[in-house]
N, C-alpha and C positions, 0 to 999 in steps of 0.2 A: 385416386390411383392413376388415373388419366392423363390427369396433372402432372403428376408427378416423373409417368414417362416419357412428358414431352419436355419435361424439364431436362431431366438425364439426356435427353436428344439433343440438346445445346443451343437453345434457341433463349430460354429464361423471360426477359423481361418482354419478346416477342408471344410466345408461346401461350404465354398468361392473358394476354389480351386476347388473342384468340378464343381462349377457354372463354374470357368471359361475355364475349362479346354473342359464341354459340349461347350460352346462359340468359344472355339478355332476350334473344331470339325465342327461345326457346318460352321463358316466361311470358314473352308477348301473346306467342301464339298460343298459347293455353287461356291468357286471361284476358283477351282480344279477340283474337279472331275466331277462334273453335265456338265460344259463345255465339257470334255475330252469324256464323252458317247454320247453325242450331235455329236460332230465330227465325233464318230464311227457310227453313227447310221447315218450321213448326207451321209457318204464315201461307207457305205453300199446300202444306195437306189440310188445312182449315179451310183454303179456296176451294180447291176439289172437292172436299165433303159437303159444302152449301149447296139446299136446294130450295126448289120453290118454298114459300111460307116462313123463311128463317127471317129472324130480325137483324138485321144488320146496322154498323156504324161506320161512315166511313171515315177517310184521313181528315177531309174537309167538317166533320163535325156533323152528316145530314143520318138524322135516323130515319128508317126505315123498314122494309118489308118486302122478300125479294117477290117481284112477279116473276120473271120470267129469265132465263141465264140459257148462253152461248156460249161459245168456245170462250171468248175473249172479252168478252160485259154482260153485265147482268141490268137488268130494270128493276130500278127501286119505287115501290108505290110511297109517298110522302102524304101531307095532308093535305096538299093544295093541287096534288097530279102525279106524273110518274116520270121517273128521268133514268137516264141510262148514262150508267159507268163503269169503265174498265174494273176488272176485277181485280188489280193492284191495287185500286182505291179503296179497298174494305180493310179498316184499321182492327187486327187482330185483337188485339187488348181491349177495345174500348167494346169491341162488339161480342166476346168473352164475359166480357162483366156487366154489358146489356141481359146477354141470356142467364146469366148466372141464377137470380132470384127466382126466373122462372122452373127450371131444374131442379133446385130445391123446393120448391113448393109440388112440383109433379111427383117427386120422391117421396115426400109429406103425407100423399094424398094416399 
C-alpha cells in the first residue's frame, strides 16, 4: 500500500528504490545487528553474575577457576599459578558449556 502511494506521488522508478533499499535496511537490522547487541548484552550479564569459585574459559583458550574479581579483572587460578585478566577476556560460550555437565549432574543428584 505504501508503495503504491508513493507511486501515485509521481516519483515511480525513484520511489521504488527508496522502498527497497528502506527493506534492505530494515532486513539487515533484524538479522545482523539486533542479534550482535543481544550477544553483547547476554556476554555482559554473565560477567556480572561471575563470582569467586566459577570455572571459567577465556578468549585465549586458558581454563580456569576464578579467585578473586574487581571492578575490571578477575584472577584465574590455573595449574601452574594464578594470573589476572580483564573481564572482557572471559569467552561466554566456551565457559557456558565448561559448566554445562557440571549443572546437570547437580540437578541429577
Amino acid at each position: 500500500m505504501l508503495g503504491t502511494i508513493l507511486l501515485q506521488a509521481g516519483g515511480g522508478m525513484a520511489t521504488q528504490q527508496i522502498v527497497v533499499m528502506v527493506l534492505i535496511i530494515v532486513v539487515f537490522y533484524f538479522f545482523m545487528i539486533r542479534p550482535q547487541m543481544k550477544k553483547q548484552k547476554d556476554q555482559k550479564k554473565y560477567v556480572e553474575e561471575l563470582k569467586k569459585g566459577d570455572r571459567i574459559v577465556t578468549t585465549a583458550g586458558i581454563h580456569g577457576r576464578i579467585v578473586d574479581l574487581n571492578e575490571t579483572t578477575f584472577l584465574v587460578e590455573v595449574d601452574n599459578g594464578r594470573i589476572r585478566f580483564d573481564k572482557a577476556a572471559i569467552s561466554l560460550d566456551a565457559s557456558k558449556a565448561l559448566n554445562a555437565p557440571a549443572k546437570e549432574k547437580e540437578a541429577k543428584a
